[in-house]
PDB file of the backbone (N, CA, C, O) and the ligand in Angstrom, with CONECT records:
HET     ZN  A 101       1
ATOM      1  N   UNK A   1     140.915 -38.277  -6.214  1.00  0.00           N
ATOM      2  CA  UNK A   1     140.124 -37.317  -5.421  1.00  0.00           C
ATOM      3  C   UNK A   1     138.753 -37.910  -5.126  1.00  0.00           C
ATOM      4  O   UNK A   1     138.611 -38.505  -4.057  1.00  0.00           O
ATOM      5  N   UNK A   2     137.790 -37.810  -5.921  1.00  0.00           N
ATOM      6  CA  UNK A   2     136.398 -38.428  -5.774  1.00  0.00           C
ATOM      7  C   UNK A   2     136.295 -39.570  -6.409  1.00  0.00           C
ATOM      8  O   UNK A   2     136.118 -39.623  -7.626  1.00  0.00           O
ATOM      9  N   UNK A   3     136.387 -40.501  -5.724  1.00  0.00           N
ATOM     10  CA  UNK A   3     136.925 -42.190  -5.835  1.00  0.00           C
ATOM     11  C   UNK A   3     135.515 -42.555  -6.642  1.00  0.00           C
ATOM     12  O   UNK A   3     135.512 -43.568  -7.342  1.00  0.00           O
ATOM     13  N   UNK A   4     134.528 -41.880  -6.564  1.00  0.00           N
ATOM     14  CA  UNK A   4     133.288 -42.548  -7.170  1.00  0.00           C
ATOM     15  C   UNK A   4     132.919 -41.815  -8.383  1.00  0.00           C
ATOM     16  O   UNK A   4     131.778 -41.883  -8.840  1.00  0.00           O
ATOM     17  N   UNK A   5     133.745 -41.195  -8.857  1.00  0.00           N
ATOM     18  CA  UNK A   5     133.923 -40.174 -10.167  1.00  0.00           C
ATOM     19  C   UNK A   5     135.437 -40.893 -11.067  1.00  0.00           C
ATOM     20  O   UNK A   5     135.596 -40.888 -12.288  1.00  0.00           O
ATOM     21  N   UNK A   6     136.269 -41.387 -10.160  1.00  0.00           N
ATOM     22  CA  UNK A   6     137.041 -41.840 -10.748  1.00  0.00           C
ATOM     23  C   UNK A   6     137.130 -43.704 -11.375  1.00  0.00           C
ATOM     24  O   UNK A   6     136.933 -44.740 -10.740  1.00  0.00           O
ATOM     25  N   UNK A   7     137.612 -43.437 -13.256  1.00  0.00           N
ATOM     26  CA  UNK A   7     137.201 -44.768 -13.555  1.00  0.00           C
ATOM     27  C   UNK A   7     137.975 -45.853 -13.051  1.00  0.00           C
ATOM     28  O   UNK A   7     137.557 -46.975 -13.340  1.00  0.00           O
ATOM     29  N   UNK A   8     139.309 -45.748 -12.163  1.00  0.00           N
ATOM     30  CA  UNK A   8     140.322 -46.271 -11.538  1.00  0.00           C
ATOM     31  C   UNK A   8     139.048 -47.294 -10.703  1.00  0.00           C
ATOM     32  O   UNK A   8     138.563 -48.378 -11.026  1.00  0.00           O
ATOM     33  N   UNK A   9     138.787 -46.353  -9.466  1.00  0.00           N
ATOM     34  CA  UNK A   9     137.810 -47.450  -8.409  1.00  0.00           C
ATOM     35  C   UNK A   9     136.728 -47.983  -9.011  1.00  0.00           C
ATOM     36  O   UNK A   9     136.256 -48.758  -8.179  1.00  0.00           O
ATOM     37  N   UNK A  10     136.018 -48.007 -10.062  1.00  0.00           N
ATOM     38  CA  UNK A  10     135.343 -48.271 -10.985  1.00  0.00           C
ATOM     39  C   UNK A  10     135.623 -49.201 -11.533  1.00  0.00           C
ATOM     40  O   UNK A  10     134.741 -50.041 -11.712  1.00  0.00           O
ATOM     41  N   UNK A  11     136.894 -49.427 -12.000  1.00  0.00           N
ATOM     42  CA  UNK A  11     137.444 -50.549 -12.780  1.00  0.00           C
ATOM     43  C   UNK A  11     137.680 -52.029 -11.572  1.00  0.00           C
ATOM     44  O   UNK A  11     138.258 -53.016 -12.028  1.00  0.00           O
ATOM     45  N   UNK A  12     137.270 -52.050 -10.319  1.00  0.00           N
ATOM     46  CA  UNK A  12     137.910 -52.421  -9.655  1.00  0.00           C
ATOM     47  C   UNK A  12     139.083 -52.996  -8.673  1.00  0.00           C
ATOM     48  O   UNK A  12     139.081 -53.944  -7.888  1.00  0.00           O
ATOM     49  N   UNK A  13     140.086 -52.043  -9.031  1.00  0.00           N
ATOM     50  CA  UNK A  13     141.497 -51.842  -8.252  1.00  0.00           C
ATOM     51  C   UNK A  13     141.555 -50.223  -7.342  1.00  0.00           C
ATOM     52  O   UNK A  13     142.246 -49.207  -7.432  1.00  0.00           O
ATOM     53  N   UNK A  14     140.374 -50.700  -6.432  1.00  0.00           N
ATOM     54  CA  UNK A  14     140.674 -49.583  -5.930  1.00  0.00           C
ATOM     55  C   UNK A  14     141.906 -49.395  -4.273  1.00  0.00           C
ATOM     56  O   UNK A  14     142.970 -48.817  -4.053  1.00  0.00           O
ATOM     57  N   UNK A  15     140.754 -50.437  -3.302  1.00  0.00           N
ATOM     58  CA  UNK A  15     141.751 -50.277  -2.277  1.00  0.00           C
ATOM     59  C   UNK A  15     142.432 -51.485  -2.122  1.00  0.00           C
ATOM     60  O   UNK A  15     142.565 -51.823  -0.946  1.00  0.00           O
ATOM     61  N   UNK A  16     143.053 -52.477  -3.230  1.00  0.00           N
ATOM     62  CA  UNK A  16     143.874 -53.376  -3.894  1.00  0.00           C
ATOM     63  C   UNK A  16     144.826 -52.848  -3.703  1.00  0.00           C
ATOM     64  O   UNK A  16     145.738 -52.937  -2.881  1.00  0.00           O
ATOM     65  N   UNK A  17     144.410 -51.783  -5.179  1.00  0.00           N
ATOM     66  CA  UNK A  17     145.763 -51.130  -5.643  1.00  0.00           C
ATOM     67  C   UNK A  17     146.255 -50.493  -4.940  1.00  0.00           C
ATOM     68  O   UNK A  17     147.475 -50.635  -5.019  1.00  0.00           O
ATOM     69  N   UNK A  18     145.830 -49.498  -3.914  1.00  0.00           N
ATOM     70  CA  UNK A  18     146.007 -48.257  -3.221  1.00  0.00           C
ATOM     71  C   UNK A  18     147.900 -48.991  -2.019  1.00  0.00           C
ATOM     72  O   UNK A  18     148.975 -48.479  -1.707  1.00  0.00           O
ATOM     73  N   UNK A  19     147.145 -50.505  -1.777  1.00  0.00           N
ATOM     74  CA  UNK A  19     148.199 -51.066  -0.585  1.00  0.00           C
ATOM     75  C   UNK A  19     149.203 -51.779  -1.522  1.00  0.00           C
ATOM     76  O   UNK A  19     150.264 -52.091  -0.981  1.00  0.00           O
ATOM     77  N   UNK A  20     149.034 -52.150  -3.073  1.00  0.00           N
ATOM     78  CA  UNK A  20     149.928 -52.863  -3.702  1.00  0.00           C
ATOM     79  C   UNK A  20     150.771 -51.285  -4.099  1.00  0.00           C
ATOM     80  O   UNK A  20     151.798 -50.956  -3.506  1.00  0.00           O
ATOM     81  N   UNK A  21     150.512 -50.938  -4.541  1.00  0.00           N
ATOM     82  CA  UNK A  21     151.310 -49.385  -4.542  1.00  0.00           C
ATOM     83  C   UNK A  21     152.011 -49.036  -3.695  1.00  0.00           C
ATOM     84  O   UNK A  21     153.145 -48.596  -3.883  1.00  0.00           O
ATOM     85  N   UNK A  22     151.407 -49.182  -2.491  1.00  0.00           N
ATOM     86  CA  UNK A  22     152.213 -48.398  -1.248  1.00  0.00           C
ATOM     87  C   UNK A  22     153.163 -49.092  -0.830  1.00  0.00           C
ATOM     88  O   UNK A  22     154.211 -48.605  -0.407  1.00  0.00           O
ATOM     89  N   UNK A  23     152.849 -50.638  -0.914  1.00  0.00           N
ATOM     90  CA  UNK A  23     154.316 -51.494  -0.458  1.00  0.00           C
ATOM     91  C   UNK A  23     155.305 -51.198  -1.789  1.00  0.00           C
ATOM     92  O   UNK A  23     156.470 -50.883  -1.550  1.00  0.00           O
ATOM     93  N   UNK A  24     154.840 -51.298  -3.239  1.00  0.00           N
ATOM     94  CA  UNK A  24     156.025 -51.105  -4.237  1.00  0.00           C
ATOM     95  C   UNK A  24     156.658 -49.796  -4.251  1.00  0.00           C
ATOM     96  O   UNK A  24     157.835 -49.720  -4.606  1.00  0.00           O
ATOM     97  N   UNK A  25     155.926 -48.617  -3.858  1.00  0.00           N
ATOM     98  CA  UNK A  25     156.617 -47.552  -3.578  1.00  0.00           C
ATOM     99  C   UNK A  25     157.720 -47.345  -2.227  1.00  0.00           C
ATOM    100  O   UNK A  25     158.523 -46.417  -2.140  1.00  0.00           O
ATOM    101  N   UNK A  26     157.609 -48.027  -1.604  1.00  0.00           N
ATOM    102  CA  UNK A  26     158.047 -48.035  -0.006  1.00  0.00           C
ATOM    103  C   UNK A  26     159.449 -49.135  -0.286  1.00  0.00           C
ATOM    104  O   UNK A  26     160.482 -48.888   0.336  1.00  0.00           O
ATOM    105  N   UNK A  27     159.409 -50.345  -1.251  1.00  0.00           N
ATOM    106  CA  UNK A  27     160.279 -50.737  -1.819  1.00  0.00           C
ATOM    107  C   UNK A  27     161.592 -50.402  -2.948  1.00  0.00           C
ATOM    108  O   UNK A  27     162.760 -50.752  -3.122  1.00  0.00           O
ATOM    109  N   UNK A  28     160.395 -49.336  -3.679  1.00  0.00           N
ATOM    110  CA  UNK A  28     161.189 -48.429  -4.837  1.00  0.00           C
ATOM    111  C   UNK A  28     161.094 -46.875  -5.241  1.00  0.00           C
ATOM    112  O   UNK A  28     160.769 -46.294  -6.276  1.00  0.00           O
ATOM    113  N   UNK A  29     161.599 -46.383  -3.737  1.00  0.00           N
ATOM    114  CA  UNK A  29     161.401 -45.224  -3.116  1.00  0.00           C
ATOM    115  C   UNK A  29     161.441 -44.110  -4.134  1.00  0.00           C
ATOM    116  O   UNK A  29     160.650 -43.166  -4.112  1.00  0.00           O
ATOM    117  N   UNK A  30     162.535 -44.285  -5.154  1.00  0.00           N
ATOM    118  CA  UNK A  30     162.634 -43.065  -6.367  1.00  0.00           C
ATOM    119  C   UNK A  30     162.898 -43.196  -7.729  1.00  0.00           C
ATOM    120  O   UNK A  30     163.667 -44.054  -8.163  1.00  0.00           O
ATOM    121  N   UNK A  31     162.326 -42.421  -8.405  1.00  0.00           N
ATOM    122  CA  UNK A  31     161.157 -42.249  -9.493  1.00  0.00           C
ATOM    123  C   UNK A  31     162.623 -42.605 -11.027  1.00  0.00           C
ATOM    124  O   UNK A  31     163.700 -42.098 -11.338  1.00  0.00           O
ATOM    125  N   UNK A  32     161.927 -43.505 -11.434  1.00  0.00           N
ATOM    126  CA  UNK A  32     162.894 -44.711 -12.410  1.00  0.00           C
ATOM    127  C   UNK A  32     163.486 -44.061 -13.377  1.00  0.00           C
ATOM    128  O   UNK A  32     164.530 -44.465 -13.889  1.00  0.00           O
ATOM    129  N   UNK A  33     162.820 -42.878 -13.764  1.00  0.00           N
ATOM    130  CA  UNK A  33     163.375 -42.478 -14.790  1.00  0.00           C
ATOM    131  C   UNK A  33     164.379 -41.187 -14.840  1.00  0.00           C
ATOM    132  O   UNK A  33     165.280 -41.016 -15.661  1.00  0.00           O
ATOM    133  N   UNK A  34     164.015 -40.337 -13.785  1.00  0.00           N
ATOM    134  CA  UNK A  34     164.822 -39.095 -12.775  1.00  0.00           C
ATOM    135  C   UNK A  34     166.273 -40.375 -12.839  1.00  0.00           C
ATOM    136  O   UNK A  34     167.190 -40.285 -13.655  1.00  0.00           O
ATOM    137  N   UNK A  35     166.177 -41.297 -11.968  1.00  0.00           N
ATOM    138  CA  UNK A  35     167.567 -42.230 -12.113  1.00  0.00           C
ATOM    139  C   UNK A  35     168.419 -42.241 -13.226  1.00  0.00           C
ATOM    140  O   UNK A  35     169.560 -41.782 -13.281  1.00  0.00           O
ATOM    141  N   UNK A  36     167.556 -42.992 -14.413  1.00  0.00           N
ATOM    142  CA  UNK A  36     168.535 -42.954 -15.724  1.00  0.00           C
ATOM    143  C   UNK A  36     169.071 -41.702 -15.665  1.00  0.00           C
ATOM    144  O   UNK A  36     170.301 -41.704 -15.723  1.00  0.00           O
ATOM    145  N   UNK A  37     168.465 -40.452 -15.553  1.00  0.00           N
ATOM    146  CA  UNK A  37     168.933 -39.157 -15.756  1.00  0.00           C
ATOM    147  C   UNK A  37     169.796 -38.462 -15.123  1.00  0.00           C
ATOM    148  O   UNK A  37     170.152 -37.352 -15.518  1.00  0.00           O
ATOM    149  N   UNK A  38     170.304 -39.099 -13.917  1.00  0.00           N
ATOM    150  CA  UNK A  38     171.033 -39.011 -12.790  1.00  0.00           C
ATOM    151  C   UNK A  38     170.589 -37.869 -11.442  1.00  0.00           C
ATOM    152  O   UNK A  38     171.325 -37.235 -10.686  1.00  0.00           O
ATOM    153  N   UNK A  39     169.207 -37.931 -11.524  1.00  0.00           N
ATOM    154  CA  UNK A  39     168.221 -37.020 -10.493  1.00  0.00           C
ATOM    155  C   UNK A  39     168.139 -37.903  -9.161  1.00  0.00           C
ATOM    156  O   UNK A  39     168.176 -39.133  -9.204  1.00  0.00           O
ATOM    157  N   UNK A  40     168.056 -37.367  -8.290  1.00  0.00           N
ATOM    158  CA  UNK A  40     167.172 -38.345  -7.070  1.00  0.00           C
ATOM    159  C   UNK A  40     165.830 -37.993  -6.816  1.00  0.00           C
ATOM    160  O   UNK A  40     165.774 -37.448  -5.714  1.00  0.00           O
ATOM    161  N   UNK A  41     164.709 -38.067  -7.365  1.00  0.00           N
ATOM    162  CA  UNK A  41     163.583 -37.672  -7.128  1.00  0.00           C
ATOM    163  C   UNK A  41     162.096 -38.497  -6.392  1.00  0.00           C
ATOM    164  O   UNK A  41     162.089 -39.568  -6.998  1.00  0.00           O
ATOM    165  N   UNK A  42     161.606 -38.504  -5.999  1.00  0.00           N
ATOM    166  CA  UNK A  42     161.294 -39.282  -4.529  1.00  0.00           C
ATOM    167  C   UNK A  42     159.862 -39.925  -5.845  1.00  0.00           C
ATOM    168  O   UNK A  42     159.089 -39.283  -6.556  1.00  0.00           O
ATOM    169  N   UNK A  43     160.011 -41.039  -5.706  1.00  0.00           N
ATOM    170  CA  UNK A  43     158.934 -41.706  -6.430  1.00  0.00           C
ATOM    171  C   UNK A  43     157.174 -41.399  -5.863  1.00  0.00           C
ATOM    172  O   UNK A  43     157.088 -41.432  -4.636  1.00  0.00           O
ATOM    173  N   UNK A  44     155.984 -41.150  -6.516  1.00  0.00           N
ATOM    174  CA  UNK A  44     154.795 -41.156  -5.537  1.00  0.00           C
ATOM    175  C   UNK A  44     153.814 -41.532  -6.828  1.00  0.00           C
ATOM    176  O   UNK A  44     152.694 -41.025  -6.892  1.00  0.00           O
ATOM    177  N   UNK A  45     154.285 -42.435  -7.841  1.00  0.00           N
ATOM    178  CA  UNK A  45     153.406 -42.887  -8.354  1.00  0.00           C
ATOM    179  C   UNK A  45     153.806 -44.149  -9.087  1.00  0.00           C
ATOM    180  O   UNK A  45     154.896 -44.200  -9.658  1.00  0.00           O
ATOM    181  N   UNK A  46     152.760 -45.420  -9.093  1.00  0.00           N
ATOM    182  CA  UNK A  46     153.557 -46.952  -9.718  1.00  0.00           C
ATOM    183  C   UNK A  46     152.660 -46.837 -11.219  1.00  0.00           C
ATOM    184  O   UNK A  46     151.440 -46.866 -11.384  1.00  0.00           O
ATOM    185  N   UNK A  47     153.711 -46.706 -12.170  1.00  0.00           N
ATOM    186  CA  UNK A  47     153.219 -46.520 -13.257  1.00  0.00           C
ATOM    187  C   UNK A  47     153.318 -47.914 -14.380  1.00  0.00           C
ATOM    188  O   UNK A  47     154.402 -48.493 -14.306  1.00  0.00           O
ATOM    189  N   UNK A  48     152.750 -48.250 -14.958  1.00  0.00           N
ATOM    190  CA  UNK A  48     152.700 -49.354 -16.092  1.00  0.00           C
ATOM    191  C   UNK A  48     153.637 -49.333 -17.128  1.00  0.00           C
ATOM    192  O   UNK A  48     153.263 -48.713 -18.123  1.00  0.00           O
ATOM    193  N   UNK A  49     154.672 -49.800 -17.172  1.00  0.00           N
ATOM    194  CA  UNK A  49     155.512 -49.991 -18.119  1.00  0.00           C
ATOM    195  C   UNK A  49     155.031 -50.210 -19.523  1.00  0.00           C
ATOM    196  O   UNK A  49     155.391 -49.521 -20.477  1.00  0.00           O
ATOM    197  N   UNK A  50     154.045 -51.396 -19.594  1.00  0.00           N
ATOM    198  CA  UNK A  50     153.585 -51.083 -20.761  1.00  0.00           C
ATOM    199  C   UNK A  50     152.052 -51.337 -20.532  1.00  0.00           C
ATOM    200  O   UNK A  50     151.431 -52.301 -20.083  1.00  0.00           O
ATOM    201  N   UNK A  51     151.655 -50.030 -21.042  1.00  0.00           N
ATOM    202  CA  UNK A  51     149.782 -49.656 -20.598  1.00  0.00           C
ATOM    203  C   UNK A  51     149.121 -50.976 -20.916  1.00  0.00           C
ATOM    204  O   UNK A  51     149.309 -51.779 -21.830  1.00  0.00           O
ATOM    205  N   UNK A  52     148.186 -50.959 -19.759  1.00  0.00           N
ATOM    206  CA  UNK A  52     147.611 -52.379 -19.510  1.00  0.00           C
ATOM    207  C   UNK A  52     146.392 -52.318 -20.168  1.00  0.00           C
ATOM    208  O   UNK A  52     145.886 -53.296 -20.719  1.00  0.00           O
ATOM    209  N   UNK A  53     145.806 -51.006 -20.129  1.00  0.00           N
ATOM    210  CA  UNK A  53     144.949 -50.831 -20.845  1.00  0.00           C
ATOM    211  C   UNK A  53     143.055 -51.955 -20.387  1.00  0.00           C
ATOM    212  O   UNK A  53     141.961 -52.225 -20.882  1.00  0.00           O
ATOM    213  N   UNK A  54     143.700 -52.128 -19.427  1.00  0.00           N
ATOM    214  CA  UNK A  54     142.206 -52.631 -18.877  1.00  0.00           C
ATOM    215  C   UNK A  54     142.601 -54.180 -18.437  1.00  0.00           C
ATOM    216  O   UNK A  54     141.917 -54.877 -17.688  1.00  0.00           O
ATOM    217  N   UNK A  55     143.860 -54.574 -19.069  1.00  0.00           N
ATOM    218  CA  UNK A  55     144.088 -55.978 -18.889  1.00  0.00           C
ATOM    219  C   UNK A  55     144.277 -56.203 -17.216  1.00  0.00           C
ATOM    220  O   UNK A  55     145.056 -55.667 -16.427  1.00  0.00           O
ATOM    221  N   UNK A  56     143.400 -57.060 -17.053  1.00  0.00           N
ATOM    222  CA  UNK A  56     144.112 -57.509 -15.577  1.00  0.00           C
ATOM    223  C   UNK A  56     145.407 -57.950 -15.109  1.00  0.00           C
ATOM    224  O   UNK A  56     146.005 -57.507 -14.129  1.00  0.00           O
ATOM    225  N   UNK A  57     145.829 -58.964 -15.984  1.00  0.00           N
ATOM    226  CA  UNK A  57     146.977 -59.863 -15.817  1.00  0.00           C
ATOM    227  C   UNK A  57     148.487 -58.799 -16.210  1.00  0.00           C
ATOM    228  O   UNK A  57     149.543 -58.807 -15.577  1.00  0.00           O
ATOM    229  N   UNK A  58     148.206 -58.079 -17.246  1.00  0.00           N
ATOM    230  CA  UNK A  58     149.295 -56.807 -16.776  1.00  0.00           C
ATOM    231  C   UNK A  58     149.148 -56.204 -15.903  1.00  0.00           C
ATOM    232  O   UNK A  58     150.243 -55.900 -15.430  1.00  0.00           O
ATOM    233  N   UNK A  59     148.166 -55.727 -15.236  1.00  0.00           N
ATOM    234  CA  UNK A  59     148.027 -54.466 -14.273  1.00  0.00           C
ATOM    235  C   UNK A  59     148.386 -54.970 -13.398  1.00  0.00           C
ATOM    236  O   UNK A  59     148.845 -54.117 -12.639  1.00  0.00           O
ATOM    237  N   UNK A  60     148.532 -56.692 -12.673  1.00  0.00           N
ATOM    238  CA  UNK A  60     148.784 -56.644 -11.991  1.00  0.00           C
ATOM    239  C   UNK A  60     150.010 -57.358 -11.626  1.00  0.00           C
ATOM    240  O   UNK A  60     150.284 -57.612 -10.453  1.00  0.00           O
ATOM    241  N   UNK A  61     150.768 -57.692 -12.641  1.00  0.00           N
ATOM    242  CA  UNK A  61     151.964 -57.963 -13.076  1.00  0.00           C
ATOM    243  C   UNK A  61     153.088 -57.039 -12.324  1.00  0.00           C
ATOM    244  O   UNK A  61     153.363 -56.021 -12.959  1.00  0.00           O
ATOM    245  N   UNK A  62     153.855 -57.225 -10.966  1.00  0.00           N
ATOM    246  CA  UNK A  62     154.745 -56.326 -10.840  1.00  0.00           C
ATOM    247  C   UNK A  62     156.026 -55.769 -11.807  1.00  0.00           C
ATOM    248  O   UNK A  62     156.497 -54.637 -11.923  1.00  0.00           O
ATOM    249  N   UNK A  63     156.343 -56.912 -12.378  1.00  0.00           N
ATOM    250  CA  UNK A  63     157.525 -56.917 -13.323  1.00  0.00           C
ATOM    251  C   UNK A  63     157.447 -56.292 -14.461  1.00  0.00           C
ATOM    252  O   UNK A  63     158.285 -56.203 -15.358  1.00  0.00           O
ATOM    253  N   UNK A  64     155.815 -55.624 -14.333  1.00  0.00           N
ATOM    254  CA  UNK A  64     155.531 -53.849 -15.745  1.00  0.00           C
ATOM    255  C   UNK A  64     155.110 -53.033 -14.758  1.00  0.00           C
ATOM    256  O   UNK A  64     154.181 -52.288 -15.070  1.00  0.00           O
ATOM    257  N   UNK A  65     155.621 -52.938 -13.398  1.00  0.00           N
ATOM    258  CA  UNK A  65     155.239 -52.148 -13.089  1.00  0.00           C
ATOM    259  C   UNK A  65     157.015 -50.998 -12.768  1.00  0.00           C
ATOM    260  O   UNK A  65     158.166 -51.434 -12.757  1.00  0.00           O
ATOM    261  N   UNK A  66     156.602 -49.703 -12.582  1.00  0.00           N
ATOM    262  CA  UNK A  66     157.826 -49.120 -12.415  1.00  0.00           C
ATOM    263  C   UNK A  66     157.757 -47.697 -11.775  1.00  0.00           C
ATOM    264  O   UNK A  66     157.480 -46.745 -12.504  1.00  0.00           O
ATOM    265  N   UNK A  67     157.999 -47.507 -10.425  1.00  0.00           N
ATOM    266  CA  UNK A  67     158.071 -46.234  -9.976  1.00  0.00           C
ATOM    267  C   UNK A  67     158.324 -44.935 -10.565  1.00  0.00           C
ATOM    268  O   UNK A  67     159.274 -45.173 -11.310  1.00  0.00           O
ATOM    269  N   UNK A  68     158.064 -43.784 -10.675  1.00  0.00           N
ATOM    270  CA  UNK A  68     157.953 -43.140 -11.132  1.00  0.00           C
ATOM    271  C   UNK A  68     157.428 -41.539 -10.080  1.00  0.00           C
ATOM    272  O   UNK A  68     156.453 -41.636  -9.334  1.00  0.00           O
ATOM    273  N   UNK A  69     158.062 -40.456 -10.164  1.00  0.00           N
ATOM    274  CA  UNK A  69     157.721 -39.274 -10.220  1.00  0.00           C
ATOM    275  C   UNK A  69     156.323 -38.772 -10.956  1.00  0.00           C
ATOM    276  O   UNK A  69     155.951 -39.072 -12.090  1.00  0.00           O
ATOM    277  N   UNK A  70     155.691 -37.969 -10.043  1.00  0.00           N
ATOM    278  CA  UNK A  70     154.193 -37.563 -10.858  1.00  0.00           C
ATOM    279  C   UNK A  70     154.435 -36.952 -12.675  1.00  0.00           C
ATOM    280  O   UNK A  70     153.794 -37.064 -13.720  1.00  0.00           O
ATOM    281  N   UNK A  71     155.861 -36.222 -12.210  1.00  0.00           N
ATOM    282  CA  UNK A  71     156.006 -35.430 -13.598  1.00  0.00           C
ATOM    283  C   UNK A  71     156.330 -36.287 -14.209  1.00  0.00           C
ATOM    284  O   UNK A  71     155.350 -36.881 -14.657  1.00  0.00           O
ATOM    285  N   UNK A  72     157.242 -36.707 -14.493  1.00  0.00           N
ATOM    286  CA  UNK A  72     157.826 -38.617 -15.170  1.00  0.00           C
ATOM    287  C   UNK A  72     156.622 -39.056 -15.424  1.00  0.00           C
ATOM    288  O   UNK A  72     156.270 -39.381 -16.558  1.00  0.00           O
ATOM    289  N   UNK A  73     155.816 -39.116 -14.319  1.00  0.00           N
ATOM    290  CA  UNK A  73     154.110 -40.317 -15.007  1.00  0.00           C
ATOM    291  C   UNK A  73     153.487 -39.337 -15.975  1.00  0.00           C
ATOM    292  O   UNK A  73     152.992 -39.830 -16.988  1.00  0.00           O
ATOM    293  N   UNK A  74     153.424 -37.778 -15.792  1.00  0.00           N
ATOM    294  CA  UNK A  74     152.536 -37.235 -16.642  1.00  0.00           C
ATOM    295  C   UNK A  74     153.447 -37.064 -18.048  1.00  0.00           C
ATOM    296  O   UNK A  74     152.892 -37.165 -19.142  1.00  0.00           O
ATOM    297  N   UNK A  75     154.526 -36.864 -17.962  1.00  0.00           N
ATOM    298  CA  UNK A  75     155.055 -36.954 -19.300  1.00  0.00           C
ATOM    299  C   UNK A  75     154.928 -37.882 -20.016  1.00  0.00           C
ATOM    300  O   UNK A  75     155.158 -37.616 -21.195  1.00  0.00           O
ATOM    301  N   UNK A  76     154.636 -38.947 -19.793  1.00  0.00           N
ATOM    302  CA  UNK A  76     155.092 -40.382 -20.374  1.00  0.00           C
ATOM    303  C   UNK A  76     153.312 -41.034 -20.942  1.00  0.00           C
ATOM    304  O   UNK A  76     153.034 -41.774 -21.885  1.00  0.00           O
ATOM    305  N   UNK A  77     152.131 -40.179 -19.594  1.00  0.00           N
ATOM    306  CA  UNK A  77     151.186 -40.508 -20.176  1.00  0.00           C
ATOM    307  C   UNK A  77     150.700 -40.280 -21.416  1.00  0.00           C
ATOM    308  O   UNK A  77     150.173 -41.013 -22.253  1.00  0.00           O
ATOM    309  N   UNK A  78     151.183 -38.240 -21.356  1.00  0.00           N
ATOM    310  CA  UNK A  78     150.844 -37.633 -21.992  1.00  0.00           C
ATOM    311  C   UNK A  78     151.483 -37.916 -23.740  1.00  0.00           C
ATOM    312  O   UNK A  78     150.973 -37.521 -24.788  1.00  0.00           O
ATOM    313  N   UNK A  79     152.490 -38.563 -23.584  1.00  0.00           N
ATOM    314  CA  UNK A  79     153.324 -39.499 -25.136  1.00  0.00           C
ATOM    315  C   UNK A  79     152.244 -40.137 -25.135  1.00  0.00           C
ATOM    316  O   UNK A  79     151.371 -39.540 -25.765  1.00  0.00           O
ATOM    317  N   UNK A  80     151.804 -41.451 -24.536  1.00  0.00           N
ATOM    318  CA  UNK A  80     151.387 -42.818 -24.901  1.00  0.00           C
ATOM    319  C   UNK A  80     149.724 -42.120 -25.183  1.00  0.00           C
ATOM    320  O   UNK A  80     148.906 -42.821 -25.780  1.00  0.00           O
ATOM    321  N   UNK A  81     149.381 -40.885 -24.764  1.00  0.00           N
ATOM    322  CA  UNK A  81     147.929 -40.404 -25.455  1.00  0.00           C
ATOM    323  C   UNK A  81     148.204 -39.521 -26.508  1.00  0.00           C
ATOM    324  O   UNK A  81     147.234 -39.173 -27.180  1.00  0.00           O
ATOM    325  N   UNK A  82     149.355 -39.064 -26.814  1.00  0.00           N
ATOM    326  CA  UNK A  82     149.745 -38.323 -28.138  1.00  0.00           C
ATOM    327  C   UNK A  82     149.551 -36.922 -28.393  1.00  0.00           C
ATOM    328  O   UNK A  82     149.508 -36.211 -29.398  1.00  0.00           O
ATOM    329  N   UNK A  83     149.420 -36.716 -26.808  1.00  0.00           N
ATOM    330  CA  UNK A  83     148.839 -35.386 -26.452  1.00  0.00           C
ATOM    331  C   UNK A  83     149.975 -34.341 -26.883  1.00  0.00           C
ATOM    332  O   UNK A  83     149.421 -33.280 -27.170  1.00  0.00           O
ATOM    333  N   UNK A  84     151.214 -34.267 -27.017  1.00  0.00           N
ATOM    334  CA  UNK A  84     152.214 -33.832 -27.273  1.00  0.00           C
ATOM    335  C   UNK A  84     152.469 -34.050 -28.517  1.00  0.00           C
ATOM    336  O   UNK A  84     153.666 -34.001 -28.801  1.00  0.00           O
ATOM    337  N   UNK A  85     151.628 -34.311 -29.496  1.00  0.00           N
ATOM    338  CA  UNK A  85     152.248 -34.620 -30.497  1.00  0.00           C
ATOM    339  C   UNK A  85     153.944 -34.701 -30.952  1.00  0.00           C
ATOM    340  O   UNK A  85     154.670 -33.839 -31.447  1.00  0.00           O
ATOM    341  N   UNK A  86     154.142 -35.734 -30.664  1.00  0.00           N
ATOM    342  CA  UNK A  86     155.658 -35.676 -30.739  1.00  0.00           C
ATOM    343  C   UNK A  86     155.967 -36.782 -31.575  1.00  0.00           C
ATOM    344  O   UNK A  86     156.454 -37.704 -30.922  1.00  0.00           O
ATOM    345  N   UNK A  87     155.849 -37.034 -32.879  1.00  0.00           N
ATOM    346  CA  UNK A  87     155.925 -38.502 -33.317  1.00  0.00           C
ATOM    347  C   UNK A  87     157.267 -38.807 -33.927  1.00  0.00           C
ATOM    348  O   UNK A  87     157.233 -39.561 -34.899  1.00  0.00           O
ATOM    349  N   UNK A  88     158.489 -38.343 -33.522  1.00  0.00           N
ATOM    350  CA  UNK A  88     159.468 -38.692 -33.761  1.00  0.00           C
ATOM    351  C   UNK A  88     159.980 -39.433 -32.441  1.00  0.00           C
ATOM    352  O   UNK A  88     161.088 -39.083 -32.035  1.00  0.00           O
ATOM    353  N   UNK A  89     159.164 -40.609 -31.589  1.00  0.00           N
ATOM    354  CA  UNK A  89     159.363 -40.925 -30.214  1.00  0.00           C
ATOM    355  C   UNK A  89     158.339 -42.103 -29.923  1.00  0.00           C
ATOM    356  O   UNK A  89     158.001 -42.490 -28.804  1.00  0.00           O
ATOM    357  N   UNK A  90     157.941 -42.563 -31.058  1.00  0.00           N
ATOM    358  CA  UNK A  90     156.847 -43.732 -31.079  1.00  0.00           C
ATOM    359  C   UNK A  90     157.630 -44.669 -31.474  1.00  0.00           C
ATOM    360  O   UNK A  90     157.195 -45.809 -31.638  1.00  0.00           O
TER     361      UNK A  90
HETATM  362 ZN    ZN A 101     160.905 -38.573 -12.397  1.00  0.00          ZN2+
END
């Protein structure tokens, strides 16, 4: 939303990322994990396979990167911040 509030454009991957996204989404139209599950759900976010956590050389690594559904990305964030306490899944 407010690109100058957010630590994303801050970090510097802003309008990088915005076109490396849009071609990997446009390549891997629906959301990776809806698949395993046998859903068709239209991918609209490229999520980090394994959190990069600030690293450059992962973040920009396509081969951790993996399409994903918003709900799929927020579930998966919300594990890897422990917000769900769910620790039978670590
Ligand atoms: Zn999904």
């Amino acid at each position: 939303m407010d690109e100058r509030r957010g630590s994303a454009a801050s970090r510097g991957y802003g309008s990088r990322w915005r076109q490396a996204r849009a071609v990997f989404l446009a390549a891997h139209p629906l959301c990776t994990l809806c698949q395993h599950d046998g859903r068709v759900t239209p991918a609209t976010v490229v999520d980090h396979v394994i959190p990069h956590r600030g690293d450059q050389a992962l973040f920009w690594d396509a081969s951790n990167w993996q399409a994903l559904c918003k709900r799929c990305h927020d579930a998966k964030t919300a594990r890897e911040d422990g917000g769900f306490g769910n620790p039978g899944d670590r």
